[in-house]
Structure formats: C-alpha cells, structure tokens
N, CA and C of each residue as an Amber inpcrd file, in Angstrom:
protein
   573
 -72.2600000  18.5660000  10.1100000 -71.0000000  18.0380000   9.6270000
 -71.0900000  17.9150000   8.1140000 -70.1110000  18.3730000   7.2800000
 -69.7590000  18.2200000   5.9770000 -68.5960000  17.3960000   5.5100000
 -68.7680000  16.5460000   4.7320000 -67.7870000  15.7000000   3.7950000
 -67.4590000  15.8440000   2.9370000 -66.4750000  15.8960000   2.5650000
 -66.5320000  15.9820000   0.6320000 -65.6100000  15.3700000   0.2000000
 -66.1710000  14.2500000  -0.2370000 -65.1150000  13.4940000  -0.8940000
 -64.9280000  12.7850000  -2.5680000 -64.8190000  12.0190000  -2.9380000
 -64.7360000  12.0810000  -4.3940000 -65.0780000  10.6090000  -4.9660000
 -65.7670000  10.6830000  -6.0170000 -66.5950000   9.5850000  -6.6410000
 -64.8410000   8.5790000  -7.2320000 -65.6340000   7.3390000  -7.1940000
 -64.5330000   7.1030000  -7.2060000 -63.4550000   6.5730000  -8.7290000
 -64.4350000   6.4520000  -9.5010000 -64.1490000   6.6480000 -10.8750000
 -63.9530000   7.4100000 -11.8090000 -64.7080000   8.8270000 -11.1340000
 -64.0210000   9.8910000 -12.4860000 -63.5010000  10.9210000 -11.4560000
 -63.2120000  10.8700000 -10.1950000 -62.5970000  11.7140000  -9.0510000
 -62.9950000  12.8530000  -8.9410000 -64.7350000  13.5770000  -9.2950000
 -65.3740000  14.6940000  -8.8400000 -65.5900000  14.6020000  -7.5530000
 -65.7470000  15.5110000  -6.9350000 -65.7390000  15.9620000  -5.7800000
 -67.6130000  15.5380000  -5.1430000 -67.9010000  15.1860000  -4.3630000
 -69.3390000  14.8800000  -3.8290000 -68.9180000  15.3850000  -2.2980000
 -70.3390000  16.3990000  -1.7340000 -70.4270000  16.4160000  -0.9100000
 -71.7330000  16.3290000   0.2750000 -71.7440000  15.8890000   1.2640000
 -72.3660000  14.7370000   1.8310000 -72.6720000  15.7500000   2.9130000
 -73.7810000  16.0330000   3.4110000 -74.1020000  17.2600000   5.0070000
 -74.8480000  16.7210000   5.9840000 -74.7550000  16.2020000   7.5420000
 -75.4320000  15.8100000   8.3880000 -75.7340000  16.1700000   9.3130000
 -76.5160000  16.4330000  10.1360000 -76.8220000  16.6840000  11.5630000
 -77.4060000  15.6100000  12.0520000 -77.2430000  16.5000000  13.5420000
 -77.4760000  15.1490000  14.3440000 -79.2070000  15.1510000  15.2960000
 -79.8760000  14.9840000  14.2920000 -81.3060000  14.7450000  14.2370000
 -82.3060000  14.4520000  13.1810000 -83.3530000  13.8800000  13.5050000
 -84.2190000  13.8200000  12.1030000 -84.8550000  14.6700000  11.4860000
 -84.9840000  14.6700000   9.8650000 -85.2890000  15.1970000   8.6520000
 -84.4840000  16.1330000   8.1050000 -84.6450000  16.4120000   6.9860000
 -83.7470000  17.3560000   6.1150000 -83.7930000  19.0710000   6.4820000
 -82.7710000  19.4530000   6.8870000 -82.9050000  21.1000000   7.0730000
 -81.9410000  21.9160000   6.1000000 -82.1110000  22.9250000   5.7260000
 -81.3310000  23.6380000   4.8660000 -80.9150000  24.7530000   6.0360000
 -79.2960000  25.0200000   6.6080000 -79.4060000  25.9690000   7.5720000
 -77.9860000  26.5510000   7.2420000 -78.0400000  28.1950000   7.8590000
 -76.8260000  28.8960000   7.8060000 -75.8190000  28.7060000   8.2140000
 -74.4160000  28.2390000   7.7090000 -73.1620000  28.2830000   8.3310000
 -72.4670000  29.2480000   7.9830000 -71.4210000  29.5410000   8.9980000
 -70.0890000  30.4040000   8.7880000 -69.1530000  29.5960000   8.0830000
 -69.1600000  30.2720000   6.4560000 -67.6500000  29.2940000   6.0170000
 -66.4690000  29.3990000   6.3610000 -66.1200000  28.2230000   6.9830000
 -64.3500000  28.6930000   7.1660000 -63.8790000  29.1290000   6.3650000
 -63.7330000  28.8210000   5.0130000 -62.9650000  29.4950000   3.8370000
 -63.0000000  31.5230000   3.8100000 -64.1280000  31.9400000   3.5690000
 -64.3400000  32.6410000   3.2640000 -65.0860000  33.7060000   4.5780000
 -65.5050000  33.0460000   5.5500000 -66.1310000  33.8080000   6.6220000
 -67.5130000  34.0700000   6.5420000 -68.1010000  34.3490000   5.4860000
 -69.4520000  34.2630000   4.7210000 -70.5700000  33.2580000   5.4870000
 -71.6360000  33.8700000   5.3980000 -72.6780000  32.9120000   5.8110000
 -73.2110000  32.1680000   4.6780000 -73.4010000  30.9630000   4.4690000
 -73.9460000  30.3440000   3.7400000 -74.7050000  29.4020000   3.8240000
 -75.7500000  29.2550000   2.9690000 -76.6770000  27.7340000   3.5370000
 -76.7350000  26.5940000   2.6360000 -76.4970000  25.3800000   3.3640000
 -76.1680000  24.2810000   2.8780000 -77.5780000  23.1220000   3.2480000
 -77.6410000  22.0640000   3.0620000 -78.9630000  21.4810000   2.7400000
 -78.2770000  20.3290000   3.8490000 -78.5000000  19.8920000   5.0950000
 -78.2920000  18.8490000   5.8050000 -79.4860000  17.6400000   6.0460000
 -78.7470000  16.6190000   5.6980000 -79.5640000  14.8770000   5.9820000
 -79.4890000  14.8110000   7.2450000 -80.8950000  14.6710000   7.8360000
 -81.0750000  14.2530000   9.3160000 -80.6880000  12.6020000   9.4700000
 -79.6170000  12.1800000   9.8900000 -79.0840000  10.6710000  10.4420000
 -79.2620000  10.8650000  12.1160000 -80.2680000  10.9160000  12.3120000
 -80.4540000  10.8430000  13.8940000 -79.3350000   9.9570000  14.4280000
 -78.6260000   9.2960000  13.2510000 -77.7110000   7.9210000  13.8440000
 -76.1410000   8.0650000  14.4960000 -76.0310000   9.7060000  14.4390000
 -74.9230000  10.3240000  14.4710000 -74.9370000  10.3740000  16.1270000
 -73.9100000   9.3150000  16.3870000 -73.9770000   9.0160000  17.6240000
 -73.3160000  10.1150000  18.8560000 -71.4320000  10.3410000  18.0880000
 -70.8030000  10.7540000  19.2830000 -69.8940000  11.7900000  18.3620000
 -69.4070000  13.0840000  19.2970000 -68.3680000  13.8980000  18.0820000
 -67.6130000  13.8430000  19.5230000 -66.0840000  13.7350000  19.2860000
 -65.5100000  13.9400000  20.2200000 -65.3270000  15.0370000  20.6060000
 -65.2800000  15.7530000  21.7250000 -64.6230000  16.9190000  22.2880000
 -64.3220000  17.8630000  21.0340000 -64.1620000  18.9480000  21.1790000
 -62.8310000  19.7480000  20.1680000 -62.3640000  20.8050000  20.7060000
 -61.4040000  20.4250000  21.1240000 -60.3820000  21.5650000  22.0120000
 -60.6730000  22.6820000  20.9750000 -60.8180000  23.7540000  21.3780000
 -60.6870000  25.2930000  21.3950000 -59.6060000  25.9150000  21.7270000
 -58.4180000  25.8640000  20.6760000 -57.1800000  26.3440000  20.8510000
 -57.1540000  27.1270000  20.4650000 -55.9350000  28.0350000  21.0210000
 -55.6660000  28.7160000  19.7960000 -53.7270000  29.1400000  19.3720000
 -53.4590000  28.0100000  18.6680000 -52.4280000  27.5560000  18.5450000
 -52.3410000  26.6640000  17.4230000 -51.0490000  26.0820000  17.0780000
 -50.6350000  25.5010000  15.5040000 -50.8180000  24.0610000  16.0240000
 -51.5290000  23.5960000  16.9820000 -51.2330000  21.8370000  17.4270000
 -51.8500000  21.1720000  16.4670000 -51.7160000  19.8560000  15.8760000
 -52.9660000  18.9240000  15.0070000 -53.5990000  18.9000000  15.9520000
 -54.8860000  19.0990000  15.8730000 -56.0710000  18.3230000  16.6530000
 -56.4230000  17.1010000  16.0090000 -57.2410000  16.2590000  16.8400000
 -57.6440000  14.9560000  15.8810000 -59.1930000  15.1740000  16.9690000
 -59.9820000  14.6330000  16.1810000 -61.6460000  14.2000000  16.3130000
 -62.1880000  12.9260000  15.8060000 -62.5390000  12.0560000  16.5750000
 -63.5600000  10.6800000  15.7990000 -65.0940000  11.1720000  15.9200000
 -65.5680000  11.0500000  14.7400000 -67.1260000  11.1050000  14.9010000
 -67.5470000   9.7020000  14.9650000 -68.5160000   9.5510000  15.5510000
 -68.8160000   7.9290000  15.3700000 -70.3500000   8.0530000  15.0650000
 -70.7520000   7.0320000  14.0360000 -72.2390000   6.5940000  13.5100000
 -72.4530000   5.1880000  13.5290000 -74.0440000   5.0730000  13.6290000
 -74.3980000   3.9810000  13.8040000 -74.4820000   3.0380000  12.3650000
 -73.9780000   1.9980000  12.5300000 -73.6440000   0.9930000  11.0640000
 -74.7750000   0.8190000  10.4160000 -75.9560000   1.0710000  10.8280000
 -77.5660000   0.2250000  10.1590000 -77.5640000   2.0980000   9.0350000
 -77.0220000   3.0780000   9.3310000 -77.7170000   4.2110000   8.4360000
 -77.1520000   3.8040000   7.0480000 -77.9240000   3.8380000   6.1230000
 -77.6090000   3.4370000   4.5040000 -77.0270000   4.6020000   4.0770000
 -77.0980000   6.1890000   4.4280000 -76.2490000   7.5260000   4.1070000
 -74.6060000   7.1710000   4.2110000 -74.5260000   7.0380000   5.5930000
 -73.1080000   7.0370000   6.0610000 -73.1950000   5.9730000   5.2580000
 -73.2080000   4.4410000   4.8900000 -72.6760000   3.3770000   4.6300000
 -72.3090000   3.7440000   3.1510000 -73.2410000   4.3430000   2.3410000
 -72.9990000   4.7120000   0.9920000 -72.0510000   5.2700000   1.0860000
 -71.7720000   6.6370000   1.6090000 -70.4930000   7.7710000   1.3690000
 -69.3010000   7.1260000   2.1550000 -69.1780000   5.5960000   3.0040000
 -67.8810000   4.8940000   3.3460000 -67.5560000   3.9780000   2.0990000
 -68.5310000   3.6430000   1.6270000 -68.4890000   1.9610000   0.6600000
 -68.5250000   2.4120000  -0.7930000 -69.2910000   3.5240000  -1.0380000
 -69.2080000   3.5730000  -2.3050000 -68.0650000   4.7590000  -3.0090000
 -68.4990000   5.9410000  -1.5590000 -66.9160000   7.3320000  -2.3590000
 -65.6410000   7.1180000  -1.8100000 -64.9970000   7.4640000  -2.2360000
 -63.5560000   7.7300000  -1.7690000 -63.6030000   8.5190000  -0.6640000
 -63.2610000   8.1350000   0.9670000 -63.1350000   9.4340000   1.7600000
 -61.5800000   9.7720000   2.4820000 -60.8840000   9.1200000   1.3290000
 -59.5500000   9.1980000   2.1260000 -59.3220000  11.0750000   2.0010000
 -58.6360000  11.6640000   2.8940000 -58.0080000  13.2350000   2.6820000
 -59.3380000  13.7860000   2.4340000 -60.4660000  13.4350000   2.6070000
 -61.4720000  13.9900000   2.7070000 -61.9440000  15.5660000   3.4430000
 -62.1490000  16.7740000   3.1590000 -62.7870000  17.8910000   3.6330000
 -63.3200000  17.3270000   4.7410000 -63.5360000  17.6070000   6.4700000
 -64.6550000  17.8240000   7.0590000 -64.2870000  18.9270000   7.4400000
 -66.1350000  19.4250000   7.5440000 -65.8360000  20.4560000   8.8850000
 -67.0860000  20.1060000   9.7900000 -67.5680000  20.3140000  10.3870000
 -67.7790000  20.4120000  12.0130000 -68.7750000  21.8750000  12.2480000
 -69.6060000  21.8960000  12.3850000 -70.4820000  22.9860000  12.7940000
 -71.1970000  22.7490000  13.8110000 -71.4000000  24.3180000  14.8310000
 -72.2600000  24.2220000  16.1790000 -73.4950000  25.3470000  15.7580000
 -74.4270000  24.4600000  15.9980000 -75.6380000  26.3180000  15.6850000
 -76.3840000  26.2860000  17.3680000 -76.4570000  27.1990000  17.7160000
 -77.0650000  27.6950000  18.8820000 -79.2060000  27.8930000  18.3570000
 -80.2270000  27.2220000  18.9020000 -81.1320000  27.6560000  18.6850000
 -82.1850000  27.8150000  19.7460000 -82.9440000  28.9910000  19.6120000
 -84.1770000  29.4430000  20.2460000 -84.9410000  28.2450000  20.8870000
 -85.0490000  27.9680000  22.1450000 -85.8030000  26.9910000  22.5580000
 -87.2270000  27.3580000  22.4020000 -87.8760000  28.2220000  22.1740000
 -89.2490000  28.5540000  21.8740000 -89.7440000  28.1740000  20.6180000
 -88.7580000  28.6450000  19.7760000 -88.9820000  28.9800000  17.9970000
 -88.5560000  27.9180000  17.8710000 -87.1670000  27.1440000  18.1710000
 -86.7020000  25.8880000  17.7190000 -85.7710000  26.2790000  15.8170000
 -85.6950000  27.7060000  15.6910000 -85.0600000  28.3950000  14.9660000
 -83.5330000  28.5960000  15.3380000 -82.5440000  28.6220000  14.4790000
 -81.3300000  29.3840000  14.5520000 -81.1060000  30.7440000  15.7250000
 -80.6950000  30.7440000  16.2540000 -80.2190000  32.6190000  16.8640000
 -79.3540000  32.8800000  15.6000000 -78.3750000  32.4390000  14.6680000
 -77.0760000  32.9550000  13.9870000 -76.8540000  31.5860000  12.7450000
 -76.1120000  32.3600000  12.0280000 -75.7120000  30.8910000  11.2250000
 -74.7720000  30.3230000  12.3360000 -74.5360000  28.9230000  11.7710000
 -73.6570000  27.6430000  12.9950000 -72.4550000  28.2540000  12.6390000
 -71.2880000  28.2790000  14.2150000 -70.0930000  28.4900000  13.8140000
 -69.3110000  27.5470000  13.4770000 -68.3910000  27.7260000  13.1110000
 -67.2270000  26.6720000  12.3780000 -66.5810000  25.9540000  13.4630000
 -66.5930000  24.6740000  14.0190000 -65.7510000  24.7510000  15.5980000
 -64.4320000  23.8400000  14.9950000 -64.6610000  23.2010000  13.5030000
 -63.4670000  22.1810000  13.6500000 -63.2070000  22.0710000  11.7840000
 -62.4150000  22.3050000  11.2310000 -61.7500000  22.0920000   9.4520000
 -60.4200000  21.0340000   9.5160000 -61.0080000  20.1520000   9.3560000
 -59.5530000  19.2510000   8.7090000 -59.9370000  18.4330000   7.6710000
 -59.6980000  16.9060000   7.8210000 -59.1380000  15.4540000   6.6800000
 -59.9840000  14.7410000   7.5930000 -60.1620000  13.6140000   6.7700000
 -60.4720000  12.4610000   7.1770000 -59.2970000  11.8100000   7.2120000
 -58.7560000  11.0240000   8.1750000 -57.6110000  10.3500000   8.4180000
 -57.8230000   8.8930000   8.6770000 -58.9140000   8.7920000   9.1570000
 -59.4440000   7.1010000   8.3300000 -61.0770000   6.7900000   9.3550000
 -61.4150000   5.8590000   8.1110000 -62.5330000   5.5770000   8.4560000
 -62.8280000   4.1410000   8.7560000 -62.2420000   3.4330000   9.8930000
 -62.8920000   2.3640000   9.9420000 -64.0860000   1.7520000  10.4320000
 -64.7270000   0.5860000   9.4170000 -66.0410000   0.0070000   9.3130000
 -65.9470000  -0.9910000  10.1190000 -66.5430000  -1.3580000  11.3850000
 -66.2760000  -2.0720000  12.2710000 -66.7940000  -3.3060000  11.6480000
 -67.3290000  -5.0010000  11.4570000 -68.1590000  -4.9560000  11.3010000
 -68.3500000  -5.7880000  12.2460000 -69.6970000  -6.0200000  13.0280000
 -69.6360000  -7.6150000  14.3270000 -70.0290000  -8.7470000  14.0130000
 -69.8680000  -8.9540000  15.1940000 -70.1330000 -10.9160000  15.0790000
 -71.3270000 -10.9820000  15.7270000 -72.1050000 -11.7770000  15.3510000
 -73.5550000 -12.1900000  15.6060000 -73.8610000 -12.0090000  16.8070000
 -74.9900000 -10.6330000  16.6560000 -75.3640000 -10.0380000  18.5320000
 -74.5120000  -9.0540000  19.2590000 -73.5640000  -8.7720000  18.1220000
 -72.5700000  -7.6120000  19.1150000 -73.1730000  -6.0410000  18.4320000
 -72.6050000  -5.4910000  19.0750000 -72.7600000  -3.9470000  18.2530000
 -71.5530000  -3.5000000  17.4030000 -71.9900000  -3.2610000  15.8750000
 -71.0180000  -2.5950000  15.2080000 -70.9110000  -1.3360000  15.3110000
 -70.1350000  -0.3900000  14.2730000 -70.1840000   1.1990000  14.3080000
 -69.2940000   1.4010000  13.3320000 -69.1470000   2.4030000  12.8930000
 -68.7650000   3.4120000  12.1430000 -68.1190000   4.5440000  12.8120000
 -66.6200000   4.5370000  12.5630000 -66.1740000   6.0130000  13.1140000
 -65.5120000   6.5240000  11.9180000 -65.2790000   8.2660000  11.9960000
 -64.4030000   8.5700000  11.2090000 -63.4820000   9.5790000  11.9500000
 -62.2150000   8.9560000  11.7490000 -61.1350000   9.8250000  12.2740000
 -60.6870000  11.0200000  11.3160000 -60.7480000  12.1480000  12.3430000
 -60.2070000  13.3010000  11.7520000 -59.0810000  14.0130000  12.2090000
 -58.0550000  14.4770000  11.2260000 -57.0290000  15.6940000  11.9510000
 -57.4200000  16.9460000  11.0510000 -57.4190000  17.9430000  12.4040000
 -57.6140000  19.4700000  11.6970000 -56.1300000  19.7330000  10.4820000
 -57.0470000  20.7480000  10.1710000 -56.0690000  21.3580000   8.8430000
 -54.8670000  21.8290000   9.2470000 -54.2790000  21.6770000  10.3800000
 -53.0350000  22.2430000  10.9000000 -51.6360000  21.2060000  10.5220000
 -52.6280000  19.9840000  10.1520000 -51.4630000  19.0740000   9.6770000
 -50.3620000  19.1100000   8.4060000 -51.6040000  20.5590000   7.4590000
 -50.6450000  21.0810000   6.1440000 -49.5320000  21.4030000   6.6380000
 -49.3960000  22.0470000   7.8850000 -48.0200000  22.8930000   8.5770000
 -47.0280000  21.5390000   8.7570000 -47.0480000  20.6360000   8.5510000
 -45.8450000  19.9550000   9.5130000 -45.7220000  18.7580000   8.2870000
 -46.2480000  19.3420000   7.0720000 -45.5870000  18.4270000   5.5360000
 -44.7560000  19.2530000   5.3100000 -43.5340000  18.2960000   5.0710000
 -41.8370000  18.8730000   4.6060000 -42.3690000  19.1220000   2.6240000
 -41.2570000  20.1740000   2.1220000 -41.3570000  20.4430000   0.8350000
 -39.9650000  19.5690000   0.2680000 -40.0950000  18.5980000  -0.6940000
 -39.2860000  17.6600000  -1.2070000 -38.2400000  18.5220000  -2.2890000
 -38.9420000  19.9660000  -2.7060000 -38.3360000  20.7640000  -3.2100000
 -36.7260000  20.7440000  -2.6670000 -36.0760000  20.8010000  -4.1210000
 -34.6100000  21.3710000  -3.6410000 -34.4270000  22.6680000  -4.4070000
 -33.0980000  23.2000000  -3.6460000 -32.8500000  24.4440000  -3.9670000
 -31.7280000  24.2090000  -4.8110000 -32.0700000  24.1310000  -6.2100000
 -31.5340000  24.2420000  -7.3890000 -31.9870000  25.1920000  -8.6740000
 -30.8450000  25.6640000  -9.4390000 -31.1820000  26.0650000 -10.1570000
 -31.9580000  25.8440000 -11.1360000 -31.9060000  24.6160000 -11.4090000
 -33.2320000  23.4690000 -12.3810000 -34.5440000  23.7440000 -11.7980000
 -34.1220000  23.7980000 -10.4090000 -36.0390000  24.0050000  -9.4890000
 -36.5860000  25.0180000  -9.8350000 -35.5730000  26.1850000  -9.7070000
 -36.1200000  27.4910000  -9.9770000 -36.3960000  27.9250000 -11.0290000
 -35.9970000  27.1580000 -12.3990000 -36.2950000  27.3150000 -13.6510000
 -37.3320000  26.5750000 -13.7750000 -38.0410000  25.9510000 -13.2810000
 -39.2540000  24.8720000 -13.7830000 -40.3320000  26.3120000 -13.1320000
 -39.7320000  26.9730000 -12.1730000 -40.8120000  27.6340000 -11.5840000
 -40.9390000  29.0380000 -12.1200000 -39.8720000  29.5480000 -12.7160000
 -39.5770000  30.8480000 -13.0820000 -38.5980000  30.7190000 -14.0610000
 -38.9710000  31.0020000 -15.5830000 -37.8560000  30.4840000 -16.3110000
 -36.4520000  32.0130000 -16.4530000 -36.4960000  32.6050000 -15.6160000
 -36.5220000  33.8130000 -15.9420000 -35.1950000  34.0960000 -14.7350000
 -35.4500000  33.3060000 -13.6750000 -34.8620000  33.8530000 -12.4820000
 -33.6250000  33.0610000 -12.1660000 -32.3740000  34.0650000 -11.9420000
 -31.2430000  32.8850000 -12.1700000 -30.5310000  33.2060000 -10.3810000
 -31.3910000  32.9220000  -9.6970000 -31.3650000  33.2970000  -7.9120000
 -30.3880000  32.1710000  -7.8660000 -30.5600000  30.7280000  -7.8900000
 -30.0590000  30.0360000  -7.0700000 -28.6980000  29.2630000  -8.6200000
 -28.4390000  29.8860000  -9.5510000 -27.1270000  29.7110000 -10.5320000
 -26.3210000  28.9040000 -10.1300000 -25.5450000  30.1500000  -9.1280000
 -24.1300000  29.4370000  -8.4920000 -24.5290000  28.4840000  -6.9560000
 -25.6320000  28.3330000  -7.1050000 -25.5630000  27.5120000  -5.7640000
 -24.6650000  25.7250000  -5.2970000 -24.7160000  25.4690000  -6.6940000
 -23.8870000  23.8360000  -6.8020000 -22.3080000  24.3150000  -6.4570000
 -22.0280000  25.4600000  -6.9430000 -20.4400000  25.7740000  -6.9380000
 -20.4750000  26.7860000  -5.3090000 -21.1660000  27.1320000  -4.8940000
 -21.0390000  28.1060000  -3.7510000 -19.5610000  27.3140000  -2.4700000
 -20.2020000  25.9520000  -2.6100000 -19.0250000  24.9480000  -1.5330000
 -17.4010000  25.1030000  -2.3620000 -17.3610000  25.5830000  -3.4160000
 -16.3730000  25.2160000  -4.0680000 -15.2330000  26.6580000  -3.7470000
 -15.9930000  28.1530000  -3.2920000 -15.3270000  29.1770000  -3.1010000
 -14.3050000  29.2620000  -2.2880000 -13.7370000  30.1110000  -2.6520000
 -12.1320000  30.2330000  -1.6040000 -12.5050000  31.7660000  -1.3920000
 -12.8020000  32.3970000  -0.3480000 -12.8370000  33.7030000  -0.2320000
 -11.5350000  34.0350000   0.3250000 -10.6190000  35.1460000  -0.3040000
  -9.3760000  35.4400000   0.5640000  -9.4870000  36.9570000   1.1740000
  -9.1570000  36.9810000   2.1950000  -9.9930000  38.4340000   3.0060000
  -8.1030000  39.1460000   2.9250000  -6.9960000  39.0870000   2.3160000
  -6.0670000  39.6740000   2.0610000  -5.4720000  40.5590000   0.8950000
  -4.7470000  41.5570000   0.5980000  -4.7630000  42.1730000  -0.3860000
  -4.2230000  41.3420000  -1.8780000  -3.9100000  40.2240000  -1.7740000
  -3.5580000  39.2310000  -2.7890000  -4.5580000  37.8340000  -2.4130000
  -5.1140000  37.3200000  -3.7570000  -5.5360000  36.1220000  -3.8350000
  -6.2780000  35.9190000  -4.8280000  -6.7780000  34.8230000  -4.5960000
  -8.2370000  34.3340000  -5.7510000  -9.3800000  34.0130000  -5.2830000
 -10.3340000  34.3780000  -5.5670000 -11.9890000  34.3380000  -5.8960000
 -12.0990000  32.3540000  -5.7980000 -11.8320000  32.3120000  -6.5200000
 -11.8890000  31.0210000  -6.9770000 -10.4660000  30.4870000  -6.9070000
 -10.3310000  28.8150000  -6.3470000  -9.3560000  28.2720000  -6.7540000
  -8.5770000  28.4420000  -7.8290000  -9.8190000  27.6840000  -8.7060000
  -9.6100000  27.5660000 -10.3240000  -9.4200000  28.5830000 -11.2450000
  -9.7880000  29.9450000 -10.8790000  -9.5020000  30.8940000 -11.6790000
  -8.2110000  31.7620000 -11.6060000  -7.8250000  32.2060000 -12.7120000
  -6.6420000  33.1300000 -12.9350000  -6.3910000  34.4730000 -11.5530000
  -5.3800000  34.9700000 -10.8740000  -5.1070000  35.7580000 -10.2300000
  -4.8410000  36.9930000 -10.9050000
C-alpha cells in the first residue's frame, strides 16, 4: 500500500509504502499511471491488520475500501498526526510469490487507485482496543464531480482568448426565427 500525502506546512508531497509483514523490502509494482514496472522501497508494519475486500469490476461504480492498522505502530501514527492525508493518493497492491524462493513470480498488480476519504483515530478507554482505519474511494469518484464552469463567453475567453464560440450565447433566448418569406432575425432589428 502507498500514500502520498503532503507535509503540512509547505504542502510537498511525502510518500509513505507498507506491507503487510516485517522488515523493509524494495519490490516491483505495476504503475497504474503509466503501466510500467517499478520498484518502490516498502516499511514492514506487520500491524497492518485488515484491507477490505476489493470488488473487481469492471465498470464506472465508486468503490470504497477501509484499511485498518493497529494504533501502537509509530509509522502509521506519524503519517495520521503529523501529514496531511486528506484527498490523499492510495493505491493498493497484490504480489503473488514463490513459496520455495519466498521471491516475487511478477511485479505486484495494481488491484485498487483512489483518495483517502477519511481517516479516523479511534482512541480507547482504559483496557479496550483502539485502531486506526483509513477510508478509501477509488478514483472513479473524479467522474461524478459536476464542472461549476459556465458557458459564457467570458469563460471561454479566460480559456482561449481567441475563440468567440459561445458570443451570442446570452442573446440566443432573445431570437425570433421567422420560417416565412417576410420577417425579422431579430425583434430588435430593422426588416
């Protein structure tokens, strides 16, 4: 699993890599971005308790995922308490390995890309068990943000100073089309 989220005073980007066992491994993933194999450096938190399910769709739905960790790891507690992980990058990797060698067969595939959608820090009351989860929705949630954009000619000049597409669009309600051999274009204008 990868995080990346952002320091919280000068808003660079930090990113944070775990699996779910002990010591540090450097191992091949498939980047979602790019498809590419690449290797990234993962912190063994044996403390990485539970990943939920992840449906294997293949379709535009949000998925959502909670990972959950155990509250005593000082990794996870740093990258909740000290970075910013709101809208946070995760992704989610599966690697298949050689039970003999205890090696890779392939770099890990990609099974899950979205946000962090929140992270709450449980904390308990004397003798209970706390935890750490972090809620995620896949990247499918970009699809279903509305554009505040309007279709004006001002819009289209901030974007293209050049392009006069949407001109008459304020006056378009104002036309009188006359489909007869006499009339006017316009109310307001001369016949």
């Amino acid at each position: 699993m990868r995080i990346t989220g952002r320091v919280r005073e000068t808003g660079e980007p930090i990113t944070e890599a775990f699996w779910s066992d002990v010591g540090n491994v450097n191992a091949q993933v498939m980047d979602a971005d790019s498809g590419l194999a690449v290797g990234y450096d993962f912190q063994g938190v044996g403390s990485l308790i539970a990943i939920d399910p992840i449906p294997m769709v293949s379709n535009l739905t949000v998925q959502e995922v909670e990972v959950k960790f155990s509250q005593l790891d000082d990794r996870i507690n740093e990258l909740l308490r000290v970075y910013d992980v709101r809208q946070a990058k995760v992704e989610i990797y599966r690697g298949e390995f050689d039970p003999e060698t205890m090696r890779m067969v392939e770099p890990a595939g990609s099974r899950f890309v979205g946000f962090v959608d929140g992270a709450p820090v449980e904390t308990p009351a004397e003798g209970q068990e706390g935890s750490v989860s972090i809620k995620c929705v896949s990247s499918a949630q970009e699809l279903t943000r509305g554009n505040p954009d309007m279709r004006s000619h001002e819009s289209q000049q901030s974007r293209d100073p050049g392009d006069d597409f949407y001109r008459d669009v304020t006056s378009c309600a104002d036309l009188v089309i006359f489909w007869g051999k006499r009339g006017t274009i316009r109310e307001d204008a001369a016949a």
